[in-house]
C-alpha positions as CSV (number, residue, x, y, z in Angstrom):
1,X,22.7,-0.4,2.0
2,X,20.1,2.0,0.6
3,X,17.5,1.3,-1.8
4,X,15.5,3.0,-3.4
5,X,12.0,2.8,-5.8
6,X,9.9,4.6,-7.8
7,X,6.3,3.2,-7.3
8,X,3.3,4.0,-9.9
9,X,0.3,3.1,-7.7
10,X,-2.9,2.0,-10.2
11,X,-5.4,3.0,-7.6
12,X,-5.8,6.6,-5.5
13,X,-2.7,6.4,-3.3
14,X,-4.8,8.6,-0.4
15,X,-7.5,6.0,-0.5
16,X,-5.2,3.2,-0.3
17,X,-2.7,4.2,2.6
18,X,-5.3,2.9,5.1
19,X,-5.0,-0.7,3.6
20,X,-1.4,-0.4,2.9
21,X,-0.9,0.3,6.8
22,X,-2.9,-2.6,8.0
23,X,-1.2,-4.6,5.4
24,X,1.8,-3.8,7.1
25,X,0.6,-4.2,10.8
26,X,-0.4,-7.4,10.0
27,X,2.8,-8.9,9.3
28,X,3.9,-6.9,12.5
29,X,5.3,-3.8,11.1
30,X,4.8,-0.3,11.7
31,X,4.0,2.8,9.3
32,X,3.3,6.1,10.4
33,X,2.6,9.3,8.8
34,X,0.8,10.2,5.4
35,X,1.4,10.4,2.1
36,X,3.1,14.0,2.4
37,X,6.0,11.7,4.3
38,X,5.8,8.2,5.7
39,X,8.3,5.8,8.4
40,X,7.5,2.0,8.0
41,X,9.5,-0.8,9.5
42,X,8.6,-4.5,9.1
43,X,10.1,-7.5,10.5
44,X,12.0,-10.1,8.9
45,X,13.2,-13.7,10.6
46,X,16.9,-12.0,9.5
47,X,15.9,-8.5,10.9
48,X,14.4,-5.1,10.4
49,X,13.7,-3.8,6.8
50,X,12.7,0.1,7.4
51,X,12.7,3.3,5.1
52,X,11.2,6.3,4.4
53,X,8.6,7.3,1.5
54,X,6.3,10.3,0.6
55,X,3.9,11.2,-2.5
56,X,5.7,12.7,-5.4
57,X,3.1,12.6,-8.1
58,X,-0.6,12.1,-8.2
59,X,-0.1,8.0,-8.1
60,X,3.8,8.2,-7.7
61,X,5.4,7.2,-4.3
62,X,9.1,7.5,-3.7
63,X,10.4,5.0,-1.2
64,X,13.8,5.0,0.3
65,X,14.5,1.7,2.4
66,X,17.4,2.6,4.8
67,X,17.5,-0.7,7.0
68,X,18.4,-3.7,5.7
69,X,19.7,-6.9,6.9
70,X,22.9,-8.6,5.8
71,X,22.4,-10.7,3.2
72,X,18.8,-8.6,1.7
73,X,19.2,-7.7,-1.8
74,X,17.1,-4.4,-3.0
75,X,16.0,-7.0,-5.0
76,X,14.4,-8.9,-2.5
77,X,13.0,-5.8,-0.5
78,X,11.3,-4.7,-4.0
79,X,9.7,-8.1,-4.1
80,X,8.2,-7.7,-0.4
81,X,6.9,-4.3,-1.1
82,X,5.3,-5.2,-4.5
83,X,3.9,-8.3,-2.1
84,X,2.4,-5.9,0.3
85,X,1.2,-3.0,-2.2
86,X,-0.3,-5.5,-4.3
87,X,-2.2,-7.0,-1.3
88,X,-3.4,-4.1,-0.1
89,X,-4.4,-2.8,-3.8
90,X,-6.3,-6.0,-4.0
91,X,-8.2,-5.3,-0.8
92,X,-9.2,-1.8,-1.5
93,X,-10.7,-3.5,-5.0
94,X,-12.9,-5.7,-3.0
95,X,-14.2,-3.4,-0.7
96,X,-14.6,-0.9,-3.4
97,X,-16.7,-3.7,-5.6
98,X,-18.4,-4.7,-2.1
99,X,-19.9,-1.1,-1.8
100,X,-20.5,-0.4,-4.9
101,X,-22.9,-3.5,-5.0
102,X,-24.5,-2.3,-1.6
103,X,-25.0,0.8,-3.8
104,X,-26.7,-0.4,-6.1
105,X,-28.8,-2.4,-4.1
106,X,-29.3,-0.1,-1.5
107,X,-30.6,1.9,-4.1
108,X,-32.1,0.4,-7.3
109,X,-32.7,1.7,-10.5
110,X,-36.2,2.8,-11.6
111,X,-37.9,2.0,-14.7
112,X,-40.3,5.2,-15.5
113,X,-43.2,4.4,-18.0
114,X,-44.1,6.6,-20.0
């Protein structure tokens, strides 16, 4: 069975891959490659889900999942890859509200008087 998705991606896709690919290896799954054209694989307890995805518009990524299991829906595949984008989305927001307050207190604003 072969399913495939259309993903809008709410956040810069390049700046994200690094979290999506450790939010992957963390469940024990591979990715490899870029945005321009991707593998990933991840476990299941009833076997391998794996696919193939690239960038097709400036927050648009095209995923084809190729392996399934018996008995995995599309539906449910869909539902572990929104689980693992949104994880990794959420992530990159904290680090990105992390260093943006070591920023601003790295660097403070100045009151002139004048």
């Amino acid at each position: 069975m072969t399913c495939r998705y259309d993903l809008e991606i709410p956040v810069d896709p390049h700046a994200l891959f690094g979290f999506l690919r450790r939010e992957i290896e963390q469940h024990k799954g591979t990715i490899s490659g870029d945005l321009d054209g991707f593998a990933v694989s991840v476990p299941t307890p009833l076997g391998t889900v794996g696919g193939y995805g690239r960038l097709v518009g400036p927050t648009l990524v095209s995923i084809e999942v190729t392996k399934t299991p018996r008995g995995v829906s599309c539906a449910m595949v869909r539902a572990k890859l929104v689980h693992h984008l949104t994880e990794a989305v959420a992530r990159f927001v904290r680090q990105q509200g992390s260093m943006a307050l070591s920023h601003a207190a790295a660097s403070p604003e100045r009151q002139v008087d004048g």
